[in-house]
Structure formats: structure tokens, C-alpha cells
N, C-alpha and C positions, 0 to 999 in steps of 0.2 A: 627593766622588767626581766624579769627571769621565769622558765620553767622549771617547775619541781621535777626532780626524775622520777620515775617511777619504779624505780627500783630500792627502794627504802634506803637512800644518800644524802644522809640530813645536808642541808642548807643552811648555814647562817648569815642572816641580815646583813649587809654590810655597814646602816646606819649607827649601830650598836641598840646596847639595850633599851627598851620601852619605845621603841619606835613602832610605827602604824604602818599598814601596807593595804591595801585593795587588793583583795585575793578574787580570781576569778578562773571558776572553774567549768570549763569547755566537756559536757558529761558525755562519752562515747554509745550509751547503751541501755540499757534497763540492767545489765548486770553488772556494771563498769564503775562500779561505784569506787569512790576515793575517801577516805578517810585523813584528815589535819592532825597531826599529831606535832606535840612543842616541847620544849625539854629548856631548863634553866642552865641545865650542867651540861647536857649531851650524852649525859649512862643512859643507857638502853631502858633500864630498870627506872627509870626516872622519869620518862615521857607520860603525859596525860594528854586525853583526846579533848582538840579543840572544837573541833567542829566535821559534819557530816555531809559531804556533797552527793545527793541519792540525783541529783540533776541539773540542769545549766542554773549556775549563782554567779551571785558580786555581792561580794560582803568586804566591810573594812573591819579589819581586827588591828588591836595590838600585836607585835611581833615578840615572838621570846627568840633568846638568841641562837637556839637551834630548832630546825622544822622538817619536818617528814609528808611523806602521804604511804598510807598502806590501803590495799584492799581490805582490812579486819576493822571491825568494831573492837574488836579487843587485844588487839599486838599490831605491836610498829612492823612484825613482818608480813608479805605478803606482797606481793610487785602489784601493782594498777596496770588496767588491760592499757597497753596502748594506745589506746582510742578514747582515753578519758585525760585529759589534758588540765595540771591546776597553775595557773601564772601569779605571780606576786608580783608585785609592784610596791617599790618602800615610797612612804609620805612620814611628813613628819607633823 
């Protein structure tokens, strides 16, 4: 299990491609939100938002082979408080 950093430093799986992971996200706050962002390539330009953690989740996704969290709805930049914690866990 690993934690995503919070400071927009993508992540890649180590299972490789199309592998599944239990994402569980530890929410710090009413403002602490965390945004999933996933990228095929790893271009900046390139990421689309997987999902939105506005509060404590467990969800199991598909993994792409790069992964982020940003505080933004709409860009991969933007550092997550702190206090909002997202873990991944690879399955296959």
C-alpha cells in the first residue's frame, strides 16, 4: 500500500497496465478535498479526472499507469491539505 503525495508527484503502479487498486481516501476537512487524476502517458497535458473525494471513500478502480491527487477540479496542480490522506492499494 502506498500513499499518494500531496504535492502533485505522480505515482505509477507497479503492477503495470490495467491493473485494479482499492483507493481509500482518509478526508482531513470540509475543505481538504482531493481530486484522482490518471494519465496513460504521464504529459501533464494529458491527465483526465478520475474521481472526487469531497469525503471519507473506498472505492476500487482500474489503475492507469500514472496517478496524481490535486486539490483542483480542473488541473493536476494544486497540493492537498495535509490532512486529507489518499492510499492505493494494487489488486489484480
Amino acid at each position: 500500500m502506498i500513499t499518494l503525495a500531496n504535492d502533485n508527484t505522480p505515482y505509477n503502479p507497479k503492477m503495470g497496465d490495467g491493473s485494479k487498486g482499492v483507493v481509500q481516501c482518509k478526508h482531513g476537512g470540509s475543505t481538504n478535498h482531493a481530486y484522482l487524476w490518471g494519465s496513460l502517458t504521464g504529459v501533464s497535458s494529458e491527465y483526465v479526472l478520475i474521481d472526487s473525494f469531497t469525503s471519507d471513500a473506498l472505492k476500487e478502480l482500474v489503475l492507469t499507469p500514472y496517478l496524481l491527487i490535486s486539490s483542483s477540479n480542473s488541473s493536476i496542480s494544486g497540493a492537498v491539505n495535509a490532512a486529507t490522506k489518499v492510499y492505493v492499494d494494487e489488486t489484480r
